[in-house]
KESENU-487099 format. One record per residue: z, y, x of N, C-alpha, C in turn; residue in three letters. Coordinates in steps of 0.2 Angstrom, whole numbers, plus 5000, padded with zeros to 4 digits. Example, Ala and Ser with C-alpha at 12.3 -4.5 7.8 and 13.67 -1.06 7.14 Angstrom:
# KESENU-487099
503949725066503949785062503949845066ALA 503549895064503649955068503950005064SER 
This chain:
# KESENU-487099
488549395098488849455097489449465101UNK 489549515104489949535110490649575106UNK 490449595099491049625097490849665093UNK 491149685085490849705078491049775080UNK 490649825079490549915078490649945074UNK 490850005070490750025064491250065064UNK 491350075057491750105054492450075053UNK 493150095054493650075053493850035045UNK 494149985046494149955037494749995036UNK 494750035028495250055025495850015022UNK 496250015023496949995018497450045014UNK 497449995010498050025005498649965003UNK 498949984999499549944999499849934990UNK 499949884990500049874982500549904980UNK 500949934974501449974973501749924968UNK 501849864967502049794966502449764973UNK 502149794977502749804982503149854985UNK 503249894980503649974981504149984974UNK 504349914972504549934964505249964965UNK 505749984970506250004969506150074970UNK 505550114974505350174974504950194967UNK 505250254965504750314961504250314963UNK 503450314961502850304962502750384966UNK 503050434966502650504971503150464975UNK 503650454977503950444981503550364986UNK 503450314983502850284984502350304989UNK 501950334985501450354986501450394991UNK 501850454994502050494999502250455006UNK 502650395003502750345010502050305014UNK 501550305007501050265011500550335013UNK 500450385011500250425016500350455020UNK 501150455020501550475027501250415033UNK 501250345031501350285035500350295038UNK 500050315034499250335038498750275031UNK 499150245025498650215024498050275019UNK 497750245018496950265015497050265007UNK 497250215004497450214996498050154996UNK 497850164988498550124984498250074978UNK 498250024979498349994973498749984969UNK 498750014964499150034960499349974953UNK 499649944953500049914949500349924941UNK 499849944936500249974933500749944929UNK 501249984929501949924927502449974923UNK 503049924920503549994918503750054923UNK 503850044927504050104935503350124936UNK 502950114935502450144941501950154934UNK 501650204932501050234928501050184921UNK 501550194919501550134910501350164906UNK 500850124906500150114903500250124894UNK 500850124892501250124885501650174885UNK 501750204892502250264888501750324886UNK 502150374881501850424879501550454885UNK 500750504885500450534887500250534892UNK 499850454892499350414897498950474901UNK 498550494895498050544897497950614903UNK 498650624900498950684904499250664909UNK 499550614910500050584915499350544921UNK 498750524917498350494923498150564925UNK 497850604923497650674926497950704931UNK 498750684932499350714934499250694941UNK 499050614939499150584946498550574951UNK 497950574946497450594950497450644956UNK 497650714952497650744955498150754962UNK 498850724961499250674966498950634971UNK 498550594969498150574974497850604977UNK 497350654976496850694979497150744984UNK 497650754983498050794985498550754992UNK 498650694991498950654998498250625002UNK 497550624998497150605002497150515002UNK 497150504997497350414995496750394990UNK 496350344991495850334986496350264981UNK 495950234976496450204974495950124971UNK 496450074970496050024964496850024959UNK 496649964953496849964947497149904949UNK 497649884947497849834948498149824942UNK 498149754938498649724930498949654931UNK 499149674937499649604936500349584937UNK 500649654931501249684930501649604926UNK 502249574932502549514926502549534919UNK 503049584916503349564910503049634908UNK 502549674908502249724905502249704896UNK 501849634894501649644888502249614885UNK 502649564888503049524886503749524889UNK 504149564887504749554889505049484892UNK 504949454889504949384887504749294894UNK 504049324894503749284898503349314901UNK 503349284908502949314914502249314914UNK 501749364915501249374915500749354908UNK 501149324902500949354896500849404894UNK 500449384889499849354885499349354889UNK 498849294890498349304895497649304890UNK 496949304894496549294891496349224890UNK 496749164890496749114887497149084885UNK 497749144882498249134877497949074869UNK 498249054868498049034863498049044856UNK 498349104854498249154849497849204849UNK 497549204845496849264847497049314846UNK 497549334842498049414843498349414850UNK 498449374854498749364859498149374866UNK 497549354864496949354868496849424866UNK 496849454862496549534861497049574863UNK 497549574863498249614867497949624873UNK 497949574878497749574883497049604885UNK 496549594880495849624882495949694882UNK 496349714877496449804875496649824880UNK 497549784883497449814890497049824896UNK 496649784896496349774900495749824901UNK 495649854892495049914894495749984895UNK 496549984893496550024895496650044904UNK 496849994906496749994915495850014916UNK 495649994912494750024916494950094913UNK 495050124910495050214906495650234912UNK 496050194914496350234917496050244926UNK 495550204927495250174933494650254934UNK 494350224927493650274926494250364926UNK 494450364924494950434926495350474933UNK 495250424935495650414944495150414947UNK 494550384945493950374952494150314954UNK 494350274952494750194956494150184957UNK 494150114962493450084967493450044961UNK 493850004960493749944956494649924950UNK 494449894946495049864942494749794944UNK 495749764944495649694948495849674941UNK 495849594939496049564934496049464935UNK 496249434933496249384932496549324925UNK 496449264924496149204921496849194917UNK 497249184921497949154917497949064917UNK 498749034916498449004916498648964909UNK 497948904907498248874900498848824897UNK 499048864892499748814890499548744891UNK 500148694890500048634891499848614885UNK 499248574885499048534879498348564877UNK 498348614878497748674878496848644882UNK 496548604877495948624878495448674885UNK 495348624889495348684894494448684894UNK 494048664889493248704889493448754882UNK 493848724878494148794872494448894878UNK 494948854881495148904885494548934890UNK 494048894891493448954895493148974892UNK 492948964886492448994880492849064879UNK 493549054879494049124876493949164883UNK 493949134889493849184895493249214895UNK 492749174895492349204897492149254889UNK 492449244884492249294881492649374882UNK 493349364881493749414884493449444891UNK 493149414896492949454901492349484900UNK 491849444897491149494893491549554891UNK 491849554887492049624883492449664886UNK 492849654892493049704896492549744903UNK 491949674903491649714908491149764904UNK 491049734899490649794896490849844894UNK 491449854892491649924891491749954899UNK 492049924904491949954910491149974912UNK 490749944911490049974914490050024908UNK 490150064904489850114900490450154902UNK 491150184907491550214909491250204916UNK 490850154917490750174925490950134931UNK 491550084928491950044935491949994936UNK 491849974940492049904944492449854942UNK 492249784938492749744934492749684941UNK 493349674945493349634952493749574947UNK 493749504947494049444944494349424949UNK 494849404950495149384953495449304954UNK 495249274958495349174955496349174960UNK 496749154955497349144958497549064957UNK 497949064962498248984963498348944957UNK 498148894951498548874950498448904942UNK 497848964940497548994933496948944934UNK 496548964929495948914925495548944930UNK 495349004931494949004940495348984944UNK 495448964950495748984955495648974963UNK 494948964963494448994967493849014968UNK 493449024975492949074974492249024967UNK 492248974971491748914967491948924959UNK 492648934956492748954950492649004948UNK 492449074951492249124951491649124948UNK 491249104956490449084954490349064947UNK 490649014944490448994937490649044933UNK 491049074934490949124929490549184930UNK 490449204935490049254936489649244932UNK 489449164933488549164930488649184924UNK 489249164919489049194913489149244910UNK 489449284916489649374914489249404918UNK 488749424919488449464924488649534924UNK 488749554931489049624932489649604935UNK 490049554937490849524938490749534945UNK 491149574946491149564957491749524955UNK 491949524962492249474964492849524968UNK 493549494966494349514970494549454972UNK 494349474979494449414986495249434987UNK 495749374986496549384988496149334995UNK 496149345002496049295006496549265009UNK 497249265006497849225008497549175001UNK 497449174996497349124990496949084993UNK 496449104999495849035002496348965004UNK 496949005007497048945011497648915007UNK 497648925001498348894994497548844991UNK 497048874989496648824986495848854988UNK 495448794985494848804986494648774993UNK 494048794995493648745002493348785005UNK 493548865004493248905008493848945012UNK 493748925020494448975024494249015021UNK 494849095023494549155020494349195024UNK 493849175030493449225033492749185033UNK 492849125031492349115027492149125020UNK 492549145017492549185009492149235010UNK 492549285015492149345015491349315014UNK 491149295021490549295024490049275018UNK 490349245013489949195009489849235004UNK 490449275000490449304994490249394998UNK 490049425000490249475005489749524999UNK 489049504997488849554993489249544986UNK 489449534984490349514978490749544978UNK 490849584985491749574984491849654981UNK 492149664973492349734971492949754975UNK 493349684976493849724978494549674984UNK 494649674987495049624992495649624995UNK 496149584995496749594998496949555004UNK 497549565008497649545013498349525013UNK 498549465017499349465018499349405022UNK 499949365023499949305026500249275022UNK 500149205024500549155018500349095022UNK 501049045019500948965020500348925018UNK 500048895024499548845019499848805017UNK 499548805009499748755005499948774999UNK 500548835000500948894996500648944995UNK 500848944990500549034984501149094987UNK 501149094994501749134994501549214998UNK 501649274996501349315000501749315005UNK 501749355011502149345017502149405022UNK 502249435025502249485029501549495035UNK 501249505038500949475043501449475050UNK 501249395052501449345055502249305053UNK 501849295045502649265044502349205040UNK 501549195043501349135037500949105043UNK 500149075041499749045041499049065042UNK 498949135041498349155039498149175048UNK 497449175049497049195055496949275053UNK 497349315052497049395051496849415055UNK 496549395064496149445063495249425062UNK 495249355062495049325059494549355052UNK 494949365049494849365043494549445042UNK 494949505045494949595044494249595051UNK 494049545054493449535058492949515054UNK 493049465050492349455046492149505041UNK 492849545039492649595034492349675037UNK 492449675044492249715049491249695050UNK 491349645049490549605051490249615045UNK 490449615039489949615034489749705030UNK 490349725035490249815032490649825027UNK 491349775026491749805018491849875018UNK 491649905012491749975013492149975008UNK 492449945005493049975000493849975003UNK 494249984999495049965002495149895002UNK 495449885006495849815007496549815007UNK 496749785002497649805001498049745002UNK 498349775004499149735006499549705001UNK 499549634998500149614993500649614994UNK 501149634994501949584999502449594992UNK 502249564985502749594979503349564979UNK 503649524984504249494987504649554990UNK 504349604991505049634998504849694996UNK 504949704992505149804990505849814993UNK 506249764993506849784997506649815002UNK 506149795006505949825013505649865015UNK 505249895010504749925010504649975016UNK 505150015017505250085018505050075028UNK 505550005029505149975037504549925036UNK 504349895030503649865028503049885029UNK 503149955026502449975023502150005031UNK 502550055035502150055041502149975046UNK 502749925046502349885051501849855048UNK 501649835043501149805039500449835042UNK 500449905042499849925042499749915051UNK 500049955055500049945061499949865064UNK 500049795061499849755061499249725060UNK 499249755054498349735052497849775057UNK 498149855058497649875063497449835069UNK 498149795071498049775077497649725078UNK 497649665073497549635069496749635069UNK 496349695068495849695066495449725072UNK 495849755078495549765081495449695087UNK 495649665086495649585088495149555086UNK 495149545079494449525076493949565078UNK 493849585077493449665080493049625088UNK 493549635094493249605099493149525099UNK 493349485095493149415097492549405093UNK 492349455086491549425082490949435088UNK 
């Protein structure tokens, strides 16, 4: 193959890394900058999911997006959302079962707010178990909590994408597969910096392998080795590599950008980010 044809791959940008901007304001910089959507982050600053008048307030913003020409996914991996307290608490293999259903309620409300927007997909992920914790007790409790949010998601309509993080009781594509098998209907949320923190699969080998899977997928660079997200060219990662092999299998959904380290930067980020990747993938592009 002399070099991949098509259609341009979309990006968007996580708002996990826009937390010192106002979300219209956000949101205005990444359609100024040329991106295609947002993954949106719901967090205390950006669309909280707990203040009064969800319903009216997501109507608000759909119609905000529709109006900048932004498609969107869902994103929930707001640190101290549930828990003042503790980072990325209560998971779905908390070990309180009031603690495991906190989490699943969130969890259907990001789909109700997903199926409302038209979002491509809601990303989620495993958590990781307390020390001491049983870890086939802790899969029994995942895989039951993700049963019960992908089924409420297929009767609203949307895309439940699982996402395997460094270092959580998934924390790659192989620990995905296992669970797919026993949740049917789980696409899969390829982070392709995570390939090269864990698991056996580069991440344009990911792609290629998981490619009828992927609900939903991010890009950035990072150390191998390190769980670090990073700018492009401030890591390790082959992007264009990687935005080539997603060019070769036809991803049609967004691809977004994580950088939740530098919202100080945003404002010169969020365009060389994109400009980057473009370049990035038109590189991949001609070496497939």
């Amino acid at each position: 193959m002399t070099g991949v044809r098509g259609v341009a791959l979309r990006y968007a940008y996580n708002t996990n890394g826009l937390t010192s901007h106002r979300l219209d304001d956000a949101l205005t910089l990444l359609a100024d900058a040329g991106y295609d959507g947002v993954a949106l982050t719901l967090d205390v600053a950006h669309h909280d999911p707990f203040a009064p008048d969800l319903p009216a307030r997501t109507a608000a913003l759909g119609r905000r997006l529709d109006g900048l020409g932004l498609a969107s996914v869902v994103e929930t991996g707001a640190r101290f959302l549930l828990d003042p307290r503790r980072k990325h608490q209560p998971t779905l293999v908390s070990a309180e079962p009031a603690d495991r259903a906190r989490r699943a309620a969130f969890l259907r409300t990001c789909v109700d707010v997903a199926a409302d927007l038209g979002s491509e997909a809601v990303s989620f992920w495993a958590g990781v178990p307390a020390d001491g914790l049983d870890r086939t007790r802790c899969w029994g409790w995942l895989v039951d909590g993700v049963t019960d949010v992908v089924g409420y998601a297929a009767e609203r309509g949307v895309t439940c994408a699982f996402e395997p993080e460094p270092g959580m009781l998934v924390e790659d594509c192989d620990g995905w597969r296992h669970l797919a098998d026993a949740v049917p209907g789980l696409a899969l949320a390829l982070d392709t910096g995570h390939c090269i923190v864990s698991g056996r699969y580069e991440p344009a080998d990911a792609v290629r392998a998981f490619a009828p899977h992927l609900g939903a997928c991010a890009v950035e660079d990072m150390p191998r080795g390190r769980h670090e997200h990073r700018a492009p060219g401030e890591g390790d990662m082959d992007l264009p590599a990687v935005l080539g092999a997603l060019a070769e299998v036809g991803y049609p959904r967004l691809v977004s950008v994580e950088l939740s380290r530098d919202s100080h930067r945003a404002d010169t980020l969020v365009p060389a980010a994109l400009a980057a990747l473009r370049e990035a993938e038109r590189w991949g592009r001609a070496a497939a």
